[in-house]
N, C-alpha and C positions, 0 to 999 in steps of 0.2 A: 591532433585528434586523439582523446581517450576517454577511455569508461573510468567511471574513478569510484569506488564499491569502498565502503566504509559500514560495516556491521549490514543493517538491514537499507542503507540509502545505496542508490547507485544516481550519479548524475554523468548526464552524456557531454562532452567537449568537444564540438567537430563534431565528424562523422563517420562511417565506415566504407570507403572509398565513393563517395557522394549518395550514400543510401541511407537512411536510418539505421541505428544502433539495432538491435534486438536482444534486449534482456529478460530472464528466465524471472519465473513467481513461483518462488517455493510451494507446496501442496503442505497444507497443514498440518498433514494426518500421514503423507506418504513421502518415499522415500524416493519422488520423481517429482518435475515439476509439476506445476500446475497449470500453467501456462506461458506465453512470450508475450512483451508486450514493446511494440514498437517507440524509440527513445530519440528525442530529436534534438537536435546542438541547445545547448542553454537550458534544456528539463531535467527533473532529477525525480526518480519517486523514491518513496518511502514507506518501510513497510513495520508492522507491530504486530505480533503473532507471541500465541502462547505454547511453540512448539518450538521455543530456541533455550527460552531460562524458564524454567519451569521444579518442580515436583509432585509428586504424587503420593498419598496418602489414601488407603483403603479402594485404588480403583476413581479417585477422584483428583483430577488435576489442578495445579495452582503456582498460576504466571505469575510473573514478575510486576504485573501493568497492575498496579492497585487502583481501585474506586475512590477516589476521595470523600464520595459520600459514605462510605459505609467501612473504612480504613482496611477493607479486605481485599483482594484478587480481583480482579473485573471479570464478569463470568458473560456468557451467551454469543461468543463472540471466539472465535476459532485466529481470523486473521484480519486487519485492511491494508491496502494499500492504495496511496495517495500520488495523481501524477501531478505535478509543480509546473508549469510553464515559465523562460524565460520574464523576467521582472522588465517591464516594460522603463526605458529609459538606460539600461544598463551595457554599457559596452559591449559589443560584440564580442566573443570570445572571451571576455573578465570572467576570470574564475570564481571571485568574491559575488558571485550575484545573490548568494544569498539562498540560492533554491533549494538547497542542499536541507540547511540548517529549517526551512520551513515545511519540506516535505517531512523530515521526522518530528515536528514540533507540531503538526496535523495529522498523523496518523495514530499520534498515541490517545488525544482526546473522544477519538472517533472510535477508535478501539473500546475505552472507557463507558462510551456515550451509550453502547449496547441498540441492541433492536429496534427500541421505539422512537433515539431519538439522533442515532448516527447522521442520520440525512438529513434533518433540519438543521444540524450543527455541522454540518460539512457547507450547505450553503450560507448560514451566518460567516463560516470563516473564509468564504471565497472558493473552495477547494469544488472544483466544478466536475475533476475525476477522480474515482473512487471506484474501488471495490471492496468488501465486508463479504468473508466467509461465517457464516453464521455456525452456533454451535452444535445442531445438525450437519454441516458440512456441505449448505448450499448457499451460491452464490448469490449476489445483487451485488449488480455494476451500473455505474451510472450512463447512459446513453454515449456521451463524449470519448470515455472509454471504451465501452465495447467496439467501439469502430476501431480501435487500435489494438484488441487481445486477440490473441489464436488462443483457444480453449485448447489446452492437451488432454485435462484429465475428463475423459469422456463423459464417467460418471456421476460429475457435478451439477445438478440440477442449475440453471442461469435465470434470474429475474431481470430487465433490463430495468431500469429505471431512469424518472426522466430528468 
């Protein structure tokens, strides 16, 4: 049984004496989580925020996550994170499932995707939980998820979506 945390991925192995995992979502802006969000054998989530690589220039910030359309910084968009479910077919306990490598290979497009079009492109790519901190600093989480976060940071406004 382990957590196995690599930059912004954590994927769960086993369990924490037969309960789910419980791991922390950084707060975008603060210097506390954001929330917990319940992690279960074989899930891994993934997160892409512009409050890890970053600089700023005049009072205005600029992340690591570039826009391919526009070869700049992807703007509107604070944080996401992506929860991955076990790969259907894959060995119980196999490390290799893969979930790891696709929750951060889904979180950065959706990041990218911005506002208007993160949630149609999280369901073109399967990714059925999600959360997107907007560049206001309020949330939308998708239904699926929110049944598995405990909000810490009080003052987050929550949209559920479906």
């Amino acid at each position: 049984n382990a957590l196995i945390n690599i930059g912004g991925n954590v994927m769960a192995l086993g369990d924490k004496g037969g309960t789910p995992w419980r791991v922390g979502i950084q707060h975008p802006r603060a210097a506390a989580p954001l929330a917990t969000l319940e992690l279960r054998d074989g899930e891994a989530i993934g997160t892409s925020g512009d409050y890890q690589r970053y600089f700023e220039v005049g009072g205005k910030r600029y992340s690591h996550l570039l826009d391919p359309r526009s070869g700049r910084p992807a703007e509107g968009t604070q944080a996401v994170t992506v929860l991955i479910p076990p790969r259907p077919g894959a060995p119980q306990g196999h490390f290799l499932r893969g979930v790891g490598a696709l929750s951060d290979a889904a979180s950065k497009p959706l990041f990218v995707a911005g506002p208007a079009e993160w949630r149609g492109l999280a369901r073109r790519l399967g990714v059925e939980q999600a959360l997107r901190i907007d560049a206001a600093g309020a949330m939308q989480v998708t239904a699926a998820l929110r049944q598995r976060l405990t909000l810490l940071a009080k003052d987050v406004p929550v949209a559920e979506l479906p």
